[in-house]
C-alpha positions in Angstrom: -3.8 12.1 -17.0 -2.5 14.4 -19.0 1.1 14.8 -20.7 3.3 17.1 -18.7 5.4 19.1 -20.3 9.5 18.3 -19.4 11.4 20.7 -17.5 14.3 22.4 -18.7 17.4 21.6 -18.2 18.9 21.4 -15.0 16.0 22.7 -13.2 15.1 22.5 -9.5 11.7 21.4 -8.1 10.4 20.9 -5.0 9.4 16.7 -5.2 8.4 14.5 -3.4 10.6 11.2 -3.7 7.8 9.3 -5.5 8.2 12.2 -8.1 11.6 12.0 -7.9 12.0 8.5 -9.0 9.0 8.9 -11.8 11.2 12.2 -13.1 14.3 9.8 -13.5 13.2 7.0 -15.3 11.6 9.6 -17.8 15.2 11.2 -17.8 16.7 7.4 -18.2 15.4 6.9 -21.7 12.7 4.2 -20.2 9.9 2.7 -22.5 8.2 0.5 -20.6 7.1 1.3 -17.1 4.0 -1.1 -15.0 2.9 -1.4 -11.3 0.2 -1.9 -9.3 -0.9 0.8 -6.7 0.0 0.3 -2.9 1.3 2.6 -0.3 3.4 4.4 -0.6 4.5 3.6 -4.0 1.5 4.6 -5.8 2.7 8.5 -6.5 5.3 6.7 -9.0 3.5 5.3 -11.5 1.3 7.7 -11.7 4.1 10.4 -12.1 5.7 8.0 -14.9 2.1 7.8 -16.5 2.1 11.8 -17.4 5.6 12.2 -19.1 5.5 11.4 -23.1 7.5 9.1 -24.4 6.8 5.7 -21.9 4.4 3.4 -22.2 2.8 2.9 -18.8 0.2 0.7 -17.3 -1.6 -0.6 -13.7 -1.5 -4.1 -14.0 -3.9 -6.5 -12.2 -0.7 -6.9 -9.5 2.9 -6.9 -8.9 4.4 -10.2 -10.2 2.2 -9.4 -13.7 3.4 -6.1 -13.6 7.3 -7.3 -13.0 7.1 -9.9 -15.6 6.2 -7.0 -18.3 8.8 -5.3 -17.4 10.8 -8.1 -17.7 9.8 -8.5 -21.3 10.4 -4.9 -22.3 14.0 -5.4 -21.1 14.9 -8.6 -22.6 13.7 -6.6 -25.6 16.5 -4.5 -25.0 14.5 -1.6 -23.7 15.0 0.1 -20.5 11.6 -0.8 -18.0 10.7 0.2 -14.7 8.1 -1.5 -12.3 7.0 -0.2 -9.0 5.1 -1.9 -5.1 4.9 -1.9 -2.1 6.5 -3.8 -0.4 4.2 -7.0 0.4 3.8 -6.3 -3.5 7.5 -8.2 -4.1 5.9 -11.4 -1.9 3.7 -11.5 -5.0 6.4 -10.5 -8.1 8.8 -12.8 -5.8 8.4 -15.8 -8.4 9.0 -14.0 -11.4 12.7 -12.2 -9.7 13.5 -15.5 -7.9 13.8 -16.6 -12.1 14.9 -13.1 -13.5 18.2 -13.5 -11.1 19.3 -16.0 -13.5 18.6 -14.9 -17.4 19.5 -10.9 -16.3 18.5 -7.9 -18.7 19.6 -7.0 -21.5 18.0 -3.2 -21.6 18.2 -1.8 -18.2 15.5 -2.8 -15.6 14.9 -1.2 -11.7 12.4 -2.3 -9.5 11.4 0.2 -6.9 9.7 -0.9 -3.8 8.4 0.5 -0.9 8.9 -0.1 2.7 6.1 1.0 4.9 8.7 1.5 7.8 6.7 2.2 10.6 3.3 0.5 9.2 1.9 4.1 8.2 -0.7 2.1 5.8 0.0 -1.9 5.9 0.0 -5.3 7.6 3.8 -6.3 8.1 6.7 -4.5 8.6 8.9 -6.2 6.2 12.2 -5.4 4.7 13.1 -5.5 1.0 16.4 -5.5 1.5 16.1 -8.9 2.4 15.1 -9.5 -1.5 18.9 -8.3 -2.6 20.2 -11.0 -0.6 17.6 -13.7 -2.2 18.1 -13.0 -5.2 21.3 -12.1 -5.7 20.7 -8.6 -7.0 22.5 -4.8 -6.0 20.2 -2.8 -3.7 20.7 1.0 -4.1 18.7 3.3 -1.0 18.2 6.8 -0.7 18.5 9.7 1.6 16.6 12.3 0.0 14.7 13.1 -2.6 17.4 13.9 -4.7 19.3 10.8 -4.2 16.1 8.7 -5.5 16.4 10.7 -8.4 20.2 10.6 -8.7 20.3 6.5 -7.9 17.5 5.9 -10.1 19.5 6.9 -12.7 22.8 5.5 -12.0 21.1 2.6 -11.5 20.3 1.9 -15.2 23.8 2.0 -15.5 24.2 -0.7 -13.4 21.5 -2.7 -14.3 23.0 -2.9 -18.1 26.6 -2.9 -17.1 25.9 -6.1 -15.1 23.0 -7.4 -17.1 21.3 -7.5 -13.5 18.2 -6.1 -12.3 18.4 -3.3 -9.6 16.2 -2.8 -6.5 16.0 0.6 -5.7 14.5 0.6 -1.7 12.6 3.2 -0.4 10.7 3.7 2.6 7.5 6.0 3.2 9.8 8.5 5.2 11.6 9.1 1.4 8.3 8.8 -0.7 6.3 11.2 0.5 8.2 13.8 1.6 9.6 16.4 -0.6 13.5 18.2 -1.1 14.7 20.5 -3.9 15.8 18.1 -6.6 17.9 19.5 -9.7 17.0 17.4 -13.3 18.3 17.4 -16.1 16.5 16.4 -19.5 15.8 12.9 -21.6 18.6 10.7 -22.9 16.9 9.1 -25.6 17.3 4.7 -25.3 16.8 2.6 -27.7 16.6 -1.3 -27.7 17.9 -3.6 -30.4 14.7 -5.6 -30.0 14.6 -9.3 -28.8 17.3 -11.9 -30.1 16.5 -15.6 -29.4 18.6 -17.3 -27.3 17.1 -20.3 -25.5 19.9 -21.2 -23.4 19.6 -18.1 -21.1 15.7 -17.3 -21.4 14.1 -20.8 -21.5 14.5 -21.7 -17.8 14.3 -25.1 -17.9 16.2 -27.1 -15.3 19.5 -28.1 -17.6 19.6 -24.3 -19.0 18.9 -22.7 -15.3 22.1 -25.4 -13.7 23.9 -23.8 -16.1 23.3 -20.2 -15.2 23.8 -20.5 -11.7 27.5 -20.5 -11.7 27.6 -17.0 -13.6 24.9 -15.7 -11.0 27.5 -16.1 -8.1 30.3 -14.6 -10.1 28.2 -11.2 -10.8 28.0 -11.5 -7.0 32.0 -11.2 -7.0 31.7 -8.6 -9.6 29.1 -6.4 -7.9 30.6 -6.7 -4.2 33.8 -5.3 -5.9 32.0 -2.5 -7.9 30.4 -1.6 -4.1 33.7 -1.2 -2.5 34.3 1.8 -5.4 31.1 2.6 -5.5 31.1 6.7 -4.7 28.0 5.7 -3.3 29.6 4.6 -0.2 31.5 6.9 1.4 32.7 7.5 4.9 32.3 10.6 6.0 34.8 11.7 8.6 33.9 13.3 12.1 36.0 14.4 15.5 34.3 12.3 17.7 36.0 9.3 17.4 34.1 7.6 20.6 31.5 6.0 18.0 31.6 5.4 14.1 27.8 4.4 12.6 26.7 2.4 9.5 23.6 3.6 8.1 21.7 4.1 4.9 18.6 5.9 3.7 16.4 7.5 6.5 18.1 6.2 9.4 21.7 7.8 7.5 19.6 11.3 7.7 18.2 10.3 11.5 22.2 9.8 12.5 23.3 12.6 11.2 21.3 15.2 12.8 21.4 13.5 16.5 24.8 12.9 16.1 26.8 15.6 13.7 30.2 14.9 14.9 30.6 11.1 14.4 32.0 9.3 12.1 29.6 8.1 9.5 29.7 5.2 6.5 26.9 6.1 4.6 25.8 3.3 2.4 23.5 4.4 -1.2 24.8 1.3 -2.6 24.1 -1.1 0.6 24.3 -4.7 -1.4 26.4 -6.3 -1.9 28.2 -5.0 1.4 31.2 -2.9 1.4 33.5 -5.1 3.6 36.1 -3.2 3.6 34.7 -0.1 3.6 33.1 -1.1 7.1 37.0 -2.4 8.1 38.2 0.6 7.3 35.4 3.0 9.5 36.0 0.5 12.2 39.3 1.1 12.2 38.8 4.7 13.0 36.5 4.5 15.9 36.5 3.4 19.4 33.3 1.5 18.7 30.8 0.9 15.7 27.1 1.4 15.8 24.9 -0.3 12.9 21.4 1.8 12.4 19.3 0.2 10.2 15.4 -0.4 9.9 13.8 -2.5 10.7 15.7 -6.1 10.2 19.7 -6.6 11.5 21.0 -7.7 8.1 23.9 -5.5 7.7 24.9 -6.6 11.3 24.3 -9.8 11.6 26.5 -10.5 8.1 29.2 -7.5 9.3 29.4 -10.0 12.6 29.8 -13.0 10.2 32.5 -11.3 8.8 34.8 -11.1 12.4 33.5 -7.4 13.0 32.6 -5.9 16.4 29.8 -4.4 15.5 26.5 -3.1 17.5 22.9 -2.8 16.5 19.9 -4.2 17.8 21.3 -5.0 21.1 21.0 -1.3 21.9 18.2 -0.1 19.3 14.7 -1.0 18.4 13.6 -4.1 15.9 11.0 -1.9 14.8 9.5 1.6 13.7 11.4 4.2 12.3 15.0 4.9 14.2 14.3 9.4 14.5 16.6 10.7 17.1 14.5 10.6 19.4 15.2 7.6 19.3 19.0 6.5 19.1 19.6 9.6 21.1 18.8 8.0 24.6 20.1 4.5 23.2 23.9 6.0 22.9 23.5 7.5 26.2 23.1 4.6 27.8 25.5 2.9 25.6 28.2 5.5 26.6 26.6 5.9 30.2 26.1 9.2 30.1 22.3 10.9 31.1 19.7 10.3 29.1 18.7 13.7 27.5 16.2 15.2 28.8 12.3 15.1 27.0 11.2 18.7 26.5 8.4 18.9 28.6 5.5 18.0 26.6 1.4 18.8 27.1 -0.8 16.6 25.0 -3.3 18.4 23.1 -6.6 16.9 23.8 -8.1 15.9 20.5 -11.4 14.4 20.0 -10.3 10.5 19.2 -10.8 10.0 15.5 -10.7 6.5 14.6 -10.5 5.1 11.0 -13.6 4.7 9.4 -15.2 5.1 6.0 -16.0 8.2 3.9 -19.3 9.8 3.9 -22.0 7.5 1.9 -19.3 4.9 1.2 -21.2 2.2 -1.0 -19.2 -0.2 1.6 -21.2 1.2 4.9 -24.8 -0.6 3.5 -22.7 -4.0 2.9 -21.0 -4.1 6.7 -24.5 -2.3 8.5 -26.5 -5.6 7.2 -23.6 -8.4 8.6 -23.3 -6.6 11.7 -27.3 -7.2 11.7 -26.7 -10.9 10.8 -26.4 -13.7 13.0 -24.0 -16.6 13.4 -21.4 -16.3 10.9 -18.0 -16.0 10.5 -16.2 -13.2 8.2 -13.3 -13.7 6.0 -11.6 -9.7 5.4 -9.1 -8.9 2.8 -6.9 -5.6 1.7 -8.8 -2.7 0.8 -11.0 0.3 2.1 -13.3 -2.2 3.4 -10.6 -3.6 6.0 -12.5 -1.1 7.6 -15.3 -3.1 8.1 -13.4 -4.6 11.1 -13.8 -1.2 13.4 -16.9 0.2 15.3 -19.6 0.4 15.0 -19.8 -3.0 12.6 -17.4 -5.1 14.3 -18.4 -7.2 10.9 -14.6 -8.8 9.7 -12.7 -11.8 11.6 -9.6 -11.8 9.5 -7.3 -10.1 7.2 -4.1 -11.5 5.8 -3.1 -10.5 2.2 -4.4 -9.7 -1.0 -6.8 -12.3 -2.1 -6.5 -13.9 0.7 -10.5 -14.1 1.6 -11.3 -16.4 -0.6 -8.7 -19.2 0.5 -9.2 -18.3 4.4 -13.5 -18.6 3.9 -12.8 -22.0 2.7 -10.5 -23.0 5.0 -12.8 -22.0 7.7 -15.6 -23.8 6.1 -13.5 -27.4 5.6 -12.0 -27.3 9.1 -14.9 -26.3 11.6 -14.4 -27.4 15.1 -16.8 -28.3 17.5 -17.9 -24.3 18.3 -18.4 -23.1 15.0 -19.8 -26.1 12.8 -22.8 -25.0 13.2 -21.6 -21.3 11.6 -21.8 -19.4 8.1 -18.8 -18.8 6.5 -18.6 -15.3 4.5 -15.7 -13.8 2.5 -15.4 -9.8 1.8 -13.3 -9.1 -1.2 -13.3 -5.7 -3.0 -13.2 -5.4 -7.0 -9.8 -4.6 -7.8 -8.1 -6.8 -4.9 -10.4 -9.6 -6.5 -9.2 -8.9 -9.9 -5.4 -9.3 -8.2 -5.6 -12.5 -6.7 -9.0 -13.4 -5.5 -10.1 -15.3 -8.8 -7.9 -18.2 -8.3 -9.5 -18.4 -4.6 -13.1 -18.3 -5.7 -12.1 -20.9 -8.8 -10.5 -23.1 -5.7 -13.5 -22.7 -3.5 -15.9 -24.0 -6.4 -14.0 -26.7 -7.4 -13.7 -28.0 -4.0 -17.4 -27.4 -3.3 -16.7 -25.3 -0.4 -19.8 -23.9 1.5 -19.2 -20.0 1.4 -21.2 -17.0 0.7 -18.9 -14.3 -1.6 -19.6 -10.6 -0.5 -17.9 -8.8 -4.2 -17.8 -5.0 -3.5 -17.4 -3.5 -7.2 -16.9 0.4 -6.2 -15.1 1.2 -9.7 -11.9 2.0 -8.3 -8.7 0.8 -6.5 -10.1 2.8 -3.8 -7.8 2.4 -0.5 -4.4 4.1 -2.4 -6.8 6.8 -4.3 -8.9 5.7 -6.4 -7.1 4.5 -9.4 -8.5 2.6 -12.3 -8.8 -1.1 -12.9 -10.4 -3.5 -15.4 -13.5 -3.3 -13.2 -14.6 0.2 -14.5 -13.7 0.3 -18.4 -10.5 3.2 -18.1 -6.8 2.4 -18.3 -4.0 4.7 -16.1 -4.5 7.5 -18.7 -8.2 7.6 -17.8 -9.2 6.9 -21.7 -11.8 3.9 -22.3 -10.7 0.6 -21.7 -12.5 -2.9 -21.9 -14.5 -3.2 -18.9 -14.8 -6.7 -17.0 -18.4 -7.9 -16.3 -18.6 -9.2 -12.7 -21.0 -11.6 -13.1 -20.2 -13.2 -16.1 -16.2 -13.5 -14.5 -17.9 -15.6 -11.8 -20.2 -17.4 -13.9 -16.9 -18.6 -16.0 -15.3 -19.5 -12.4 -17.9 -21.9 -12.1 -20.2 -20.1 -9.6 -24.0 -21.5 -10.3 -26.1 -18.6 -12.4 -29.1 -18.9 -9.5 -26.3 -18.0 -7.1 -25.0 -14.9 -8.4 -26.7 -11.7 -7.5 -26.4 -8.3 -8.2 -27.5 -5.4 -5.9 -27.6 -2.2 -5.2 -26.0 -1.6 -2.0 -28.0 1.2 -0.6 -30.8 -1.0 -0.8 -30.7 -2.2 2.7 -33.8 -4.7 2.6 -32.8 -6.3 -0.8 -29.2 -6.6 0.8 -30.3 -8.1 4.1 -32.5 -10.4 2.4 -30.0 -11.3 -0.2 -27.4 -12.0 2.6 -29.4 -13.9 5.0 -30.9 -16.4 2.5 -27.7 -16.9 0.9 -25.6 -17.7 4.1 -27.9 -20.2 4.1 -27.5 -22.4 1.1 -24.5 -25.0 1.1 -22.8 -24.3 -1.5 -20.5 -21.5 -3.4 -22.7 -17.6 -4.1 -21.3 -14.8 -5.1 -23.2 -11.2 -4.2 -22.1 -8.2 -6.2 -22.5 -4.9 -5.1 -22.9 -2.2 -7.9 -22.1 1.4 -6.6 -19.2 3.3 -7.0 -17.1 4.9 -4.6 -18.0 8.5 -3.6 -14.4 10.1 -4.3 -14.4 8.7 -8.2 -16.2 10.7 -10.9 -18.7 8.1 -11.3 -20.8 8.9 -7.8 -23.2 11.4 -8.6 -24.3 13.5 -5.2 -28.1 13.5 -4.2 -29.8 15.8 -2.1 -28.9 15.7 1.5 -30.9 14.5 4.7 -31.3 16.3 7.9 -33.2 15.0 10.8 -36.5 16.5 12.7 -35.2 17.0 16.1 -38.8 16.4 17.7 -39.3 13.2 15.9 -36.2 11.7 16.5 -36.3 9.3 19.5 -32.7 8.8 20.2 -33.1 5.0 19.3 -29.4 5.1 17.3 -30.6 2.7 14.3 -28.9 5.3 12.0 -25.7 5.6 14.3 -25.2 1.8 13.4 -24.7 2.6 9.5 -21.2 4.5 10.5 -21.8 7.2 8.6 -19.5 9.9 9.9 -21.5 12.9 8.5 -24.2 11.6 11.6 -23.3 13.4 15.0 -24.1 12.5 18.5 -26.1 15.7 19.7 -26.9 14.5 23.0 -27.3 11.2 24.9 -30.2 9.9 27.1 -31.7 6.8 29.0 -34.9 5.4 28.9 -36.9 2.8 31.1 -38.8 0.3 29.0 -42.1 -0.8 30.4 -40.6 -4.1 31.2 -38.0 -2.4 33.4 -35.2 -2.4 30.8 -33.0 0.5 30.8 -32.0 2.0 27.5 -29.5 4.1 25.8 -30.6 6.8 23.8 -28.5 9.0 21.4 -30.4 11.6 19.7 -28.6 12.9 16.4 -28.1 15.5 13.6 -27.0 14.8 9.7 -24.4 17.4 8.5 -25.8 18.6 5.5 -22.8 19.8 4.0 -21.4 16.8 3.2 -24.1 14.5 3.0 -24.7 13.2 -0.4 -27.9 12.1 0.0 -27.9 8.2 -0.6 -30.5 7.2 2.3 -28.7 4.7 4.1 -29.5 6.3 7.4 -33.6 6.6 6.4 -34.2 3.4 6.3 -33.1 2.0 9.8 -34.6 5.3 11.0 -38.0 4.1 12.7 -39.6 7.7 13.4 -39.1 8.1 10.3 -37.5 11.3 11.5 -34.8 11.6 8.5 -36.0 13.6 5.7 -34.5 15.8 2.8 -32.7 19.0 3.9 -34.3 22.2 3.2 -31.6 24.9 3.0 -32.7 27.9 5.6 -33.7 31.2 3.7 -30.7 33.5 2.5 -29.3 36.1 4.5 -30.8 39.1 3.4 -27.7 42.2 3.1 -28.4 45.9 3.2 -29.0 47.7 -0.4 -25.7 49.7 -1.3 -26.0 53.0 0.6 -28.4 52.4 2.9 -27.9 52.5 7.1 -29.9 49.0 7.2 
């Protein structure tokens, strides 16, 4: 990407919080910024990659991408790092570590909650990591308050030597406020200085560090109760008081204007007293928080009457319309009323994948072959799990494919011995944390066929370079990772690793079936790009011969969506046999013509598009 040029001072701009954060670390003198992509985090790093000044990078994933930051800071530099959150289960080992040498130049970790599972597999709460690790957790609002707290959070980090989580949730990343920034405060580090006793974590220097670790704890729980931050905000309705922070501070506020509110930015270490003193002020106190009790259950600890999760939801987002009915029943007054409501009747549009996706070819041929069992993993091709394939058993994590394959290979029971075991892993999620899978699988001779889909791009979060396709986060050349030679080095066999085009049904579906077969580790590769990247060059598109096509469906089974059901029929075989027919149309506007649909097409009723003749318009002047 290009450099953007800085806005002048004290400026407003409509951003989104991703842009928010990405605009203060620019503003907070940082040098060293790294992340891997993941909704709904991604925006920030790729923001942080435009502004001059930083040096920024996608790493292969979360816990390399922490521990770079984590040298840039001991350098005395300030660094930033950005995930989602399932990212952190990955950069957990490096903080669970970092907790006990601190910073010297400021460092904030940013991750992001997917608080009502907009785009992953859990639900988990970060917040949770503060506790762990025994670091401050800041959470905004708004948009402005990332940018504000990102800042301030610098601050911290170096006052306290201490790194600083800065929570945020989808509901705050993606959607945009006027923000007001400023311009960048220059930071320079005094560069590394050797001291063993705090940086080599070896057990007799980490025993020693422990003891200062719980009296920052002290230290910060005291700066928390100052902290402007947190600040109760009075109200005349003195029936209920609420503790809330981030979203759920914003959901409070508009379904309940009038109440008392202690709205927590800096939410760990917990404000005791703070809470004391709201308590103290209401008739009862209401904790809001998504998704996990933690300020509640450790308010409770602390002698508190507190409510929470009794009365409100363990999960989802908390909107008014949802604590709205919870307090009236709570108070017992009526329920408010819904506003009467008529669903819209939309056409049901299920996930799938785009139009010629290099992907479709690869889950068409397994949902063709027999008697095996699929390992998924994180990517576009989770997709694969959906209609019409129904071609992927499992998804866990990142990476986790490879282990899973080989875990259902070594314990077989008595229904599936007799099974193939596959594993589905895309390019960049195998670059993450599939290589130590595959390396595992050899060198416990496991009997699993490896499906590699190498589409050039970290394609579910928006296409964003890897090592797999030779560009770095600025787009410029980069050294690009050879597939088959990687594998090669894992110790796959060189007579088991193949390479193939992926539109290429018959190759694929031989490919796959005699693989399955062999008892021992192969790898396939696939070789196309994905459509959205600038790599995918468009070919002319297909359109099918209505009095040819016979309605048989072969091409519906791809899962292309630019194929439309026209109309459906039945037929009676000779031998009695009633079947389903579906005849079909290609839109031609969107097809990119890579033939996927042809080939399964036994009429051979799918051929090029020819563009009907231009509409002829009247000469100027004339009546026509």
């Amino acid at each position: 990407m290009a450099a953007v040029m800085p806005a002048p001072a004290a400026s407003r701009h409509l951003m989104s919080g991703n842009e928010a954060v990405a605009r203060a670390v620019w503003e907070a003198g940082v040098k060293v910024a790294a992340a891997y992509p993941g909704t709904p985090s991604t925006e920030m790093m790729e923001v942080v990659s435009t502004y001059p000044d930083i040096y920024a990078e996608w790493s292969v994933n979360e816990k390399v991408s922490l521990e770079v930051a984590i040298g840039a800071a001991y350098a005395g530099s300030r660094a930033f790092c950005c995930m989602k959150h399932v990212g952190m289960n990955v950069a957990s080992d490096a903080l669970m570590t970092l907790t006990l040498t601190g910073v010297i130049g400021g460092l904030v970790i940013a991750i992001a909650d997917d608080v009502g599972l907009s785009s992953s597999q859990n639900e988990q709460d970060s917040r949770y990591w503060g506790r762990f690790a025994h670091v401050p957790v800041f959470e905004p609002a708004d948009s402005q308050e990332a940018y504000d707290m990102t800042k301030l959070a610098y601050e911290l980090s170096e006052r306290f030597q201490v790194p600083v989580i800065l929570r945020m949730t989808t509901r705050i990343n993606h959607v945009k406020a006027l923000v007001t920034v400023g311009e960048r405060v220059p930071h320079v580090g005094a560069g590394f200085k050797k001291e063993p006793g705090r940086f080599v974590m070896v057990p007799g220097n980490a025993g020693k560090r422990i003891p200062l670790m719980f009296q920052r704890d002290i230290e910060l729980r005291a700066a928390a109760e100052s902290s402007p931050l947190n600040v109760i905000e009075d109200g005349s309705d003195k029936r209920l008081g609420f503790i809330a922070s981030g979203p759920a501070y914003m959901h409070v506020k508009e379904a309940f204007p009038d109440a008392p509110v202690l709205k927590l930015g800096f939410s760990h270490p917990l404000p005791f007293e703070k809470c004391r003193a709201l308590a103290a002020q209401v008739e009862q106190v209401v904790v809001v928080e998504e998704v996990e009790p933690l300020v509640e259950t450790e308010l409770k600890a602390q002698g508190l009457k507190v409510l929470g999760k009794e009365i409100l939801p363990l999960q989802g987002e908390l909107s008014p319309n949802v604590l709205k009915p919870a307090i009236a029943r709570l108070l017992g007054e009526p329920e408010p009323e819904k506003a009467p409501f008529a669903p819209m009747a939309v056409f049901p549009r299920p996930p799938t994948m785009c139009v010629a996706c290099p992907h479709l070819g690869v889950y068409y041929t397994l949902s063709q072959v027999r008697n095996i069992n699929i390992a998924g993993d994180i990517g576009c091709y989770t997709l694969g799990a959906g209609h019409p394939w129904n071609a992927l058993d499992t998804c866990v994590s990142m990476g986790a494919a490879m282990g899973v394959a080989l875990g259902m290979d070594k314990g077989r029971g008595t229904s599936d011995k007799d099974k193939r075991i596959v594993a589905v892993i895309g390019d960049s999620t195998f670059l993450h944390m599939g290589m130590q899978g595959l390396l595992d699988m050899v060198y416990n001779k496991g009997s699993v066929t490896v499906l590699l889909l190498d589409n050039r791009a970290v394609g579910m979060t928006g296409g964003q370079d890897n090592p797999g396709n030779g560009r770095d986060i600025h787009g410029e050349e980069a050294p690009r990772i050879d597939f088959a030679k990687l594998v090669a080095a894992l110790g796959v066999k060189e007579e088991r690793i193949h390479v193939v085009d992926p539109y290429e049904l018959p190759v694929l579906f031989k490919t796959i079936r005699e693989e399955v077969k062999v008892p021992d580790v192969s790898v396939i590769i696939t070789n196309q790009p994905c459509v959205l990247i600038k790599d995918y060059h468009k070919l002319k598109p297909y359109a099918v011969i209505d009095d040819k096509c016979t309605g048989c469906g072969n091409c519906i089974d791809v899962g292309c969506p630019a194929i439309h059901v026209t109309r459906r029929g039945k037929e009676v075989k000779a031998s009695g046999r009633e079947v389903d027919l579906a005849f079909v149309r290609i839109e031609s506007s969107v097809c990119t013509g890579c033939g996927l649909c042809v080939q399964p097409c036994a009429p051979k009723a799918i051929v090029h598009h020819v563009p009907s003749a231009p509409i002829q318009f009247a000469k100027e002047g004339s009546c026509a």
